[in-house]
C-alpha positions as CSV (number, residue, x, y, z in Angstrom):
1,X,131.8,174.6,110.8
2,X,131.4,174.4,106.8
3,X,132.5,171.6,105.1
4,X,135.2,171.9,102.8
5,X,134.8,168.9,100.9
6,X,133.1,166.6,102.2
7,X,152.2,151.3,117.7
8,X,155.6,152.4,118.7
9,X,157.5,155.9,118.0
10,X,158.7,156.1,114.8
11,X,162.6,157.1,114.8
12,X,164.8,159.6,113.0
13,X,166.8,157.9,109.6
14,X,171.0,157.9,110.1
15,X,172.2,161.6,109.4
16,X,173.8,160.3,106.4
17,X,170.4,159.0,104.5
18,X,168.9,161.9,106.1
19,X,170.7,164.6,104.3
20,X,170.2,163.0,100.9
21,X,166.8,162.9,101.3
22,X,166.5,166.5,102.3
23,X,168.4,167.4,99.5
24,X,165.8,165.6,97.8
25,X,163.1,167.4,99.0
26,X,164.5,170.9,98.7
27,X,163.4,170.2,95.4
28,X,160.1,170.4,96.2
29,X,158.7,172.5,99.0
30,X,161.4,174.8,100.5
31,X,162.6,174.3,104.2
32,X,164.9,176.6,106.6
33,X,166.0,176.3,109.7
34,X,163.5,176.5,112.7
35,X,164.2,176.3,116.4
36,X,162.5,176.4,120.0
37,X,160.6,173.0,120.0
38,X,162.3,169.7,119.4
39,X,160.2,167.3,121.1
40,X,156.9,166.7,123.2
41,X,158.6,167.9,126.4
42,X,160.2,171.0,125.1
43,X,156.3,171.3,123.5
44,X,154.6,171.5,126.8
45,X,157.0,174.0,128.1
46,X,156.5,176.0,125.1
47,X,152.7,176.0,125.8
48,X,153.1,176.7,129.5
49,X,154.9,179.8,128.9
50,X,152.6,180.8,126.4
51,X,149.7,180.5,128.9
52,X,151.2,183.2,130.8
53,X,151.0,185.6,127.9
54,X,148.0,187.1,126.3
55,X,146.9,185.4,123.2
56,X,147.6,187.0,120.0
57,X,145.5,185.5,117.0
58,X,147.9,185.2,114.1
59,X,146.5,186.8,111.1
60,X,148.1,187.8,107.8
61,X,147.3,189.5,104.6
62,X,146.4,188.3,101.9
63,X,147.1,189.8,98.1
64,X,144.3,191.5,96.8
65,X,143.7,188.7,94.1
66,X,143.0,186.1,96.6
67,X,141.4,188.1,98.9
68,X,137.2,187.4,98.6
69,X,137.3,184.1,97.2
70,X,134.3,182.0,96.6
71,X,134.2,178.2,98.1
72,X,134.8,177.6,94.0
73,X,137.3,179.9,93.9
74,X,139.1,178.5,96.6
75,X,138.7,175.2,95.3
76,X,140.5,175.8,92.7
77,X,143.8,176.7,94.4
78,X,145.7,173.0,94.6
79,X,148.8,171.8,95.9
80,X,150.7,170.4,93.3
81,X,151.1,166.3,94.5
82,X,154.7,166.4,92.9
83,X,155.8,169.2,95.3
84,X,154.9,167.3,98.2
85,X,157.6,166.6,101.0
86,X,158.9,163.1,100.6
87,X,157.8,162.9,97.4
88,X,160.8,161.3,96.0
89,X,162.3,160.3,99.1
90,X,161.3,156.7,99.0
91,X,159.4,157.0,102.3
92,X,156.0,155.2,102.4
93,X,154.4,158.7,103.3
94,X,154.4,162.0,101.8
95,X,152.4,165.7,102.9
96,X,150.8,167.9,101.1
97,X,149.3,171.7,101.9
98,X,146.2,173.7,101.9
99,X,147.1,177.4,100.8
100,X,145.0,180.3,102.8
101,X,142.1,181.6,101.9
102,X,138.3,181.7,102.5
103,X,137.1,180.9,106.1
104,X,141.0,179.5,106.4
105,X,143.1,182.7,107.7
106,X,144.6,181.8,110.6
107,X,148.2,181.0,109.1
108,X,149.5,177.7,110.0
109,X,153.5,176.8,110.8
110,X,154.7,173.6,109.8
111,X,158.1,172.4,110.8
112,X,160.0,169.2,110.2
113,X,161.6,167.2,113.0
114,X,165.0,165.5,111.9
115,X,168.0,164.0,113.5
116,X,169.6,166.9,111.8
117,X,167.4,169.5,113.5
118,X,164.0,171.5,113.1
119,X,163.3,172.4,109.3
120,X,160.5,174.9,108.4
121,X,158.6,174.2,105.7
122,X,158.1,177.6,103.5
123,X,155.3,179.1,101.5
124,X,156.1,179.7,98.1
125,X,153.5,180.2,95.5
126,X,154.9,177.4,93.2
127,X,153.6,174.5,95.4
128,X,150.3,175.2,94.2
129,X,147.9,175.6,90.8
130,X,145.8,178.7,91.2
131,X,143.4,177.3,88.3
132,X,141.5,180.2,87.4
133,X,142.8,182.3,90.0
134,X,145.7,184.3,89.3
135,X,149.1,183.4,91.1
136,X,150.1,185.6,93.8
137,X,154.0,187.4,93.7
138,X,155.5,189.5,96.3
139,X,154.8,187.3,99.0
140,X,157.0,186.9,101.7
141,X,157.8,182.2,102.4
142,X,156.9,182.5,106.1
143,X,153.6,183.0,105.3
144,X,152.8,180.0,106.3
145,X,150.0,177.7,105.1
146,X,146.4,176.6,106.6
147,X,146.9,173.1,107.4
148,X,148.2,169.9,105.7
149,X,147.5,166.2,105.0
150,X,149.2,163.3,105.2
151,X,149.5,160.9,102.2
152,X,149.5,156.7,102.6
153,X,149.2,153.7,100.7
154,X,145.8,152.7,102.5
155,X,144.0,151.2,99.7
156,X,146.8,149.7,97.2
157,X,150.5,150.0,97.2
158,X,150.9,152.4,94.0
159,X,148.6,154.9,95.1
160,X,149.2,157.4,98.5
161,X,145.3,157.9,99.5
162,X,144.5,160.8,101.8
163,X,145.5,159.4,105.5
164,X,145.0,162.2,107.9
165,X,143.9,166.4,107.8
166,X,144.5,168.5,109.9
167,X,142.4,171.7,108.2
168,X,140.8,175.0,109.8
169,X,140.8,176.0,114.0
170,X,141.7,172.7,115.8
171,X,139.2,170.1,113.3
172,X,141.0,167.2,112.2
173,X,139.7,164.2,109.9
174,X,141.3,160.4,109.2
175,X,140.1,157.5,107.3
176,X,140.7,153.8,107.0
177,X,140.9,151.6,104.0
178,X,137.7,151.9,102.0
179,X,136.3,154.9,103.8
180,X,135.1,158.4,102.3
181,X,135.9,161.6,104.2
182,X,133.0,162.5,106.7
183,X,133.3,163.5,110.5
184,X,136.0,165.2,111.9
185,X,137.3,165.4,115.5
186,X,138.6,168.5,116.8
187,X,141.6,169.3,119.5
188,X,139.3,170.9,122.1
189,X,135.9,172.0,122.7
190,X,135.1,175.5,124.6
191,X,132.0,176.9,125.2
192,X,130.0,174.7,123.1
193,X,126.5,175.7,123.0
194,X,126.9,178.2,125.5
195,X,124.8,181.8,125.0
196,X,127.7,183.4,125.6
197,X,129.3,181.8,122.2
198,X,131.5,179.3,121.3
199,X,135.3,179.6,121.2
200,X,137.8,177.8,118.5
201,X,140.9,177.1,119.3
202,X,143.8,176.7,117.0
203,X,146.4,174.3,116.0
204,X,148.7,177.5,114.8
205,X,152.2,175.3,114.8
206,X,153.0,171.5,113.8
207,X,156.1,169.3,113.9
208,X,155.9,166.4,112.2
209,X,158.4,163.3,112.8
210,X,160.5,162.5,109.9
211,X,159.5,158.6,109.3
212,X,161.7,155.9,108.6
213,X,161.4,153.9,105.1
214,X,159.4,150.7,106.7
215,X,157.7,153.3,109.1
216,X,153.7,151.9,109.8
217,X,153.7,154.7,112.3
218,X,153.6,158.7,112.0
219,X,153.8,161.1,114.8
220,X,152.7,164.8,114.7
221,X,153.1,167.2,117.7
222,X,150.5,170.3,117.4
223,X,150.5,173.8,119.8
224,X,147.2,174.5,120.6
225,X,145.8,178.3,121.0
226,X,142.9,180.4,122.0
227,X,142.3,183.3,124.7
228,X,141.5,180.4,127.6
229,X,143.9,177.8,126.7
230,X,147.3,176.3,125.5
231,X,147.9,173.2,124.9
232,X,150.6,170.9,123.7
233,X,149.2,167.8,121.3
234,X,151.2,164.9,120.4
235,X,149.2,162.6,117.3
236,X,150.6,158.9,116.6
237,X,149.1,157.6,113.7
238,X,148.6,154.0,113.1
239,X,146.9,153.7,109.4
240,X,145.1,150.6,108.7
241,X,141.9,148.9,107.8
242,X,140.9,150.9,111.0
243,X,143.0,153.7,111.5
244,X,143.6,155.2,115.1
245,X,145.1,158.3,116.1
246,X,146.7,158.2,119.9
247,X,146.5,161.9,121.1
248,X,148.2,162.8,123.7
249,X,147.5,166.7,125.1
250,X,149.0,168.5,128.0
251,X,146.2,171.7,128.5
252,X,147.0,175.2,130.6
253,X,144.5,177.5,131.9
254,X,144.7,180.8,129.5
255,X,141.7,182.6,131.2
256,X,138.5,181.8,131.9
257,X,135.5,180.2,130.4
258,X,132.3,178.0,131.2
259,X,132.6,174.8,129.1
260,X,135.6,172.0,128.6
261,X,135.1,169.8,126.3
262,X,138.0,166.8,125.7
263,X,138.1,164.9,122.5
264,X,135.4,166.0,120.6
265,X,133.6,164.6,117.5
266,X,132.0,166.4,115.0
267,X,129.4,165.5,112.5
268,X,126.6,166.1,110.3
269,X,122.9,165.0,110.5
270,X,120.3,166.3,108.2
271,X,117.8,163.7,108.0
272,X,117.0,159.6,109.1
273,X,114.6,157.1,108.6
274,X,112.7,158.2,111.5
275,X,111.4,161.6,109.7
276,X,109.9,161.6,106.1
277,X,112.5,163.0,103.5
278,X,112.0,166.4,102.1
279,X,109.5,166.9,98.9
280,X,112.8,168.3,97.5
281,X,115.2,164.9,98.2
282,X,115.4,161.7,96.3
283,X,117.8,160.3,98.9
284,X,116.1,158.6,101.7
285,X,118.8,159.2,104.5
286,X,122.1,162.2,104.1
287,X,123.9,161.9,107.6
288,X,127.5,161.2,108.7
289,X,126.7,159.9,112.1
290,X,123.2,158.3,112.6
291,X,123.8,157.7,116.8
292,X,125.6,158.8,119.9
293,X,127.3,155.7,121.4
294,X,128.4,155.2,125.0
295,X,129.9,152.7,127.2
296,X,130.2,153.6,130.9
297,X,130.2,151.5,133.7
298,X,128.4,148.2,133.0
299,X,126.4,149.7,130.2
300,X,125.9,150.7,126.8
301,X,124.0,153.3,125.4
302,X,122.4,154.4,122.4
303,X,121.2,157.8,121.2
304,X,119.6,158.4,117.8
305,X,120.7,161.7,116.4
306,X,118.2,164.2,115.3
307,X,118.4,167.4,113.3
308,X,116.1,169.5,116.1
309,X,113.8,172.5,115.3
310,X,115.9,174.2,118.3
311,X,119.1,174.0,119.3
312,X,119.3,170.5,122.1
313,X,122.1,169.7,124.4
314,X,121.9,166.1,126.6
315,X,124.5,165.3,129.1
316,X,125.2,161.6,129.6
317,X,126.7,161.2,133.5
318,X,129.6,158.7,133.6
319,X,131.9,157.8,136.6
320,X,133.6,155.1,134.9
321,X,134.1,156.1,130.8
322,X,135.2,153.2,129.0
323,X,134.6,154.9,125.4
324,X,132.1,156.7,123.6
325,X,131.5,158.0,119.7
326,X,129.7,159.2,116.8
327,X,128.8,156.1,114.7
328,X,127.5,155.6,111.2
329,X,125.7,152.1,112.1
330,X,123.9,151.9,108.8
331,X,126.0,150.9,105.9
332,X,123.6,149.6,103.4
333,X,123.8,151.9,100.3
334,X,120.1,151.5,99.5
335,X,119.6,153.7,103.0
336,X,121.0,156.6,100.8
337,X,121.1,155.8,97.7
338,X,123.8,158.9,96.7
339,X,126.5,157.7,94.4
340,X,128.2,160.6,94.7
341,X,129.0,161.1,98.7
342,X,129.4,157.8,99.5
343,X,127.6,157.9,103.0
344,X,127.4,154.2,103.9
345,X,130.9,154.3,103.7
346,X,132.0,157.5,106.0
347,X,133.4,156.6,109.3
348,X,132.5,155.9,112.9
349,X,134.8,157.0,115.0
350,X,135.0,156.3,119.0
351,X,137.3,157.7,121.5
352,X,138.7,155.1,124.0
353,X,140.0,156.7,127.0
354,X,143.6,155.8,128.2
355,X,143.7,155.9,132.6
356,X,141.3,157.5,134.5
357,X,139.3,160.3,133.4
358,X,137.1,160.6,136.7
359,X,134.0,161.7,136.6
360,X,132.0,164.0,134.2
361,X,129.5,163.4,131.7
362,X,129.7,162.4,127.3
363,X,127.5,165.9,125.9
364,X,126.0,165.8,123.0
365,X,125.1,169.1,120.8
366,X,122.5,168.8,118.2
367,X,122.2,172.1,116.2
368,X,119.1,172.5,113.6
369,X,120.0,172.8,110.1
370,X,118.7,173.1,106.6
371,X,121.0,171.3,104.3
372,X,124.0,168.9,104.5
373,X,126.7,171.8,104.2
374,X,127.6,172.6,108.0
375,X,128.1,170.4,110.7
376,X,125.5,170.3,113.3
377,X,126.0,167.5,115.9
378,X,128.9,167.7,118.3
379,X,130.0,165.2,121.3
380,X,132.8,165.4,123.9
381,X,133.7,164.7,127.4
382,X,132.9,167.3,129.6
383,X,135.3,166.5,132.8
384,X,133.6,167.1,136.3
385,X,136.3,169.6,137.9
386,X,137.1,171.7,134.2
387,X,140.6,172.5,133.8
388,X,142.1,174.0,136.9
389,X,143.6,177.1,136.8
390,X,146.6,176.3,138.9
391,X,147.8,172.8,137.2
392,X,148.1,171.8,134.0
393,X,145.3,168.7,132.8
394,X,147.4,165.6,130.6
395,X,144.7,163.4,128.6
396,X,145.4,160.9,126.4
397,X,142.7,159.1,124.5
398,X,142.8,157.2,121.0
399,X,140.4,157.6,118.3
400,X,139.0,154.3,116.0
401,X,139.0,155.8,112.4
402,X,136.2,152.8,111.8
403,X,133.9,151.1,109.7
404,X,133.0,148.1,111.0
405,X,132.2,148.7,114.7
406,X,134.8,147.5,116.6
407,X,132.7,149.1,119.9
408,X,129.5,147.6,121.1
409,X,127.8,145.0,123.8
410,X,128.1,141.2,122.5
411,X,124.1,141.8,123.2
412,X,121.7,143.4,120.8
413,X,122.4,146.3,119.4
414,X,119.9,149.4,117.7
415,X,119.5,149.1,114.4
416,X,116.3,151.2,113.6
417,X,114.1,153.4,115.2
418,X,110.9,154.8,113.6
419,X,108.1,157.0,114.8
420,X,104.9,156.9,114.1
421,X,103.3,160.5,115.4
422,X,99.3,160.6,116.2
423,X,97.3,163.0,114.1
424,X,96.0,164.7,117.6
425,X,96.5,165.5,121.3
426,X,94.6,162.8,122.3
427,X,96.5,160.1,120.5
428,X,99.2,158.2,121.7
429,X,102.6,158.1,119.2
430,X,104.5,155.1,118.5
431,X,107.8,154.5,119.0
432,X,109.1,151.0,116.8
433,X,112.6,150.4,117.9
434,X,114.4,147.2,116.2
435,X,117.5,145.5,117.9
436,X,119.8,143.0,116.4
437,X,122.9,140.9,117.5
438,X,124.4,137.2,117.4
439,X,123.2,137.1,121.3
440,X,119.5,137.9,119.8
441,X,119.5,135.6,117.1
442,X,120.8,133.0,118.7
443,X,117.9,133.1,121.2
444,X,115.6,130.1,121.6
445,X,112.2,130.3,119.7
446,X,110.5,129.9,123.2
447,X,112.6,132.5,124.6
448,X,110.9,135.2,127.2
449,X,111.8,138.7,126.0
450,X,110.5,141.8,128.3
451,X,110.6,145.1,127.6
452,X,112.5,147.4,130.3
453,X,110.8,150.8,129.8
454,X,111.5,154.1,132.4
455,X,110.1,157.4,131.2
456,X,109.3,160.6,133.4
457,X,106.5,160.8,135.4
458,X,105.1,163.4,132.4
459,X,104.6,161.0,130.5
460,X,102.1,157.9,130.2
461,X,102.7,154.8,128.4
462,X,99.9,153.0,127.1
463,X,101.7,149.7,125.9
464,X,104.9,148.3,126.0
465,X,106.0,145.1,124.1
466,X,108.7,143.3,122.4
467,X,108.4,140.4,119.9
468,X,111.0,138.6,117.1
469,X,111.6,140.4,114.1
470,X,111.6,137.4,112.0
471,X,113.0,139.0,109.2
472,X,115.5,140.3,111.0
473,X,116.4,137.6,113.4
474,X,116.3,140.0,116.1
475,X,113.5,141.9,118.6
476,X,111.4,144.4,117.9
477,X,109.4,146.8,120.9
478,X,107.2,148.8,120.6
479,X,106.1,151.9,122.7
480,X,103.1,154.1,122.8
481,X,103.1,156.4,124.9
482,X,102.9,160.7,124.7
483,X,103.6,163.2,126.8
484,X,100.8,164.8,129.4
485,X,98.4,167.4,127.5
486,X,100.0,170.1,130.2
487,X,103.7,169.4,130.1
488,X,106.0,171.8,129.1
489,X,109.4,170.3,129.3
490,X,110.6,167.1,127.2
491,X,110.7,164.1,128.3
492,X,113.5,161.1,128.6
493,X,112.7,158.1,127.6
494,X,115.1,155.0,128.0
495,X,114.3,151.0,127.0
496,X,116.6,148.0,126.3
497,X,115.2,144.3,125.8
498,X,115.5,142.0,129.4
499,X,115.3,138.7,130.6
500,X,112.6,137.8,133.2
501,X,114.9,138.2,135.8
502,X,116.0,141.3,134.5
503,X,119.4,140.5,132.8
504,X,120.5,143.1,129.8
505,X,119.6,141.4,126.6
506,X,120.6,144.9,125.0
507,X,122.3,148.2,124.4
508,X,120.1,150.8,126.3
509,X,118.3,153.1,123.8
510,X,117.1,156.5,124.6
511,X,115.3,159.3,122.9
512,X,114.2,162.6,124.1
513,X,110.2,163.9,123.3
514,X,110.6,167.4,122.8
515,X,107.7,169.4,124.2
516,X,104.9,170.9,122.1
């Protein structure tokens, strides 16, 4: 999808604080009375019955003066920050809204949920600066708008930084003190990468809790939409150094499709250290993500992300998911040297399963691009039995807003992988993979390091070795290897650093040799 830029419930306030705060906030965007959902329960049956009907995608009509606009153009339409709700309320949050427009037309209902009832929040045309637009009239409040974000003190106590957006389909992004916007996560994943084409589901009404003043806690409920599914989301946000967003979802069967995917991540990757930069680039490395991680079982697992001259999908089995993510691992500014994105400072963020989820497998979706302006890399959990059609399926799973990882082995980790690629058929290529860690470090200078190497039988290894990385303090192997002159499938390749007795000293890295 384009880019458009790049612990506890918290409880209701006393009725009597509560009505002079909405009085306050009348003042700036308009409410009315709204009914039919006033919890999570009431939320789920509200999405089961809507399973049972066919789905209807919202749509709405624009005025003619906003109707063709640019991604300038649309830009340039801004929610004025002293309309927000709660601006004057004394509450340590405050929300904002993104007016329709562009790619953004599914209209979006946002409702308020007080001790005093359900308040709608209403379009009008004064919550927003149409810069050089001109401002719409004749339009009717119910409107609605095409998502929202959350406002919090994250970085210093004056300031309300950007906490949470929830913006366009189901895509929604957080960030932790000192992070820059970057991935985004999404409700729901259907169909992706599938020839028959992918299907977006929407978040097309919200309810967010009215805080209380010392509130360190937000929670947003979300109805989920699309022609295979309903679901019912509930979204406790906990901001913080890390911030993490429990999601809770309650999904029903809507019609029928190929592909589930639960809690996915999205991303960009244009280009690493393991490919030269274009002619046209002065940045050495422009990603958001730079590697797949998963922990399942006993291990940990690695996976480089590419940008791919075709499109390349990789499942990961698991029978025992302890978490997996999209992480930005290298956060030395020299890597990118861009001043202006800030991409040693954009997030990691890993989903940690809460209960069982059985068995299935972590996908990953790497889709070729040209530039940094779409995401192209998407990972979720693709479940084993799918969403029956008879039951509803209840997940619940929180997601680390990071920057320091906070997921990982106590044993080496990847921290580089570079690829040397022979000049002919008959050469071999060379595959330099560093790993780094306390564990590593902390090694004895006579310590015995092996190299734990499985590939395919279509393709040879000529040499397998690890050694210290002195300058690292860590271990470096090396691989060459290629695939066989007649092969015409990739190949899998997986490696991690072992004791003699075959002990994980590391993280398991893997990469996959496409074919010629």
């Amino acid at each position: 999808m384009p880019r458009a830029d790049r612990r506890g419930r918290s409880r209701t306030q006393p009725v009597t604080t509560l009505l002079v705060a909405i009085a306050v906030m009348l003042s700036t965007a308009g409410v009315s009375q709204a009914a039919e959902v006033t919890d999570y329960a009431s939320l789920v049956a509200h999405a089961q019955a809507l399973s049972k009907e066919p789905y209807e995608p919202r749509k709405v009509e624009l005025p003619p003066a906003l109707q063709g606009l640019d991604y300038d153009a649309y830009r340039d339409i801004r929610f004025r920050p002293a309309k927000a709700v709660w601006r004057n309320a004394g509450l340590p949050v405050e929300a904002q809204f993104f007016h329709l427009g562009l790619y953004y037309d599914t209209p979006v209902e946002i409702n308020l949920l007080t001790s005093d009832g359900v308040q709608r929040v209403d379009y009008s045309p004064d919550l927003f600066d149409y810069g050089s637009n001109p401002t719409p009239t004749d339009i009717d409040k119910s409107m609605g708008f095409s998502g929202f974000r959350l406002h919090y003190p994250l970085n210093r106590e004056d300031y309300k930084d950007e906490l949470i957006i929830f913006h366009g389909a189901s895509y929604f992004r957080s960030l932790g003190a000192g992070q820059w916007l970057g991935l985004s996560a999404r409700g729901l994943a259907i169909d992706t990468g599938e020839r028959s084409g992918e299907e977006f589901p929407v978040f097309t009404k919200f309810w967010i809790e009215w805080p209380r003043r010392d509130a360190h806690q937000f929670r947003i409920h979300a109805l989920l939409e699309s022609e295979s599914v309903t679901g019912a989301y509930s979204f406790l946000v906990t901001p913080g150094t890390t911030t993490k967003t429990r999601v809770t979802a309650t999904l029903f069967r809507r019609g029928e499709f190929a592909k589930l995917g639960i809690a996915p991540l999205t991303s960009m990757f244009h280009y690493g250290e393991d490919v030269p930069r274009p002619r046209n680039d002065f940045r050495p490395e422009v990603h958001d993500s730079d590697g797949l991680l998963i922990h399942a079982g006993d291990e940990w697992l690695w996976r480089g992300l590419v940008n791919p001259k075709q499109l390349s999908i990789n499942a990961f089995q698991a029978k025992d998911l302890h978490g997996f993510g999209l992480m930005q691992r290298d956060r030395d500014f020299t890597s990118y040297q861009d001043l202006e994105a800030h991409y040693h400072q954009r997030p990691s963020a890993w989903i940690e399963p809460i209960g069982d989820w059985g068995e299935g497998a972590v996908e990953l979706v790497q889709i070729p691009t040209r530039n940094e302006v779409n995401d192209n890399i998407v990972a979720y959990w693709r479940p084993k039995d799918g969403l029956p059609a008879d039951q509803p399926l209840k997940v619940e799973y929180s997601i680390h807003w990071q920057h320091d990882e906070l997921a990982g082995p106590d044993y080496g980790r990847v921290i580089g992988t570079r690829i040397a690629r022979a000049g002919n058929p008959e050469g071999n290529h060379r595959y330099v993979i560093d790993f780094a860690g306390d564990a590593l470090s902390e090694l004895p200078t006579d310590a015995q390091v092996n190299a734990d190497v499985s590939f395919p039988p279509h393709f040879v290894v000529a040499e397998q070795i690890a050694f210290r990385n002195r300058e690292t303090g860590g271990w470096r192997l090396v691989i060459r290897g290629k695939l066989k002159p007649d092969s015409e499938k990739p190949a899998e390749l997986r490696a991690r650093l072992v004791t003699p007795d075959q002990q994980p000293l590391s993280e398991v890295w893997t990469y996959t040799e496409p074919a010629t």
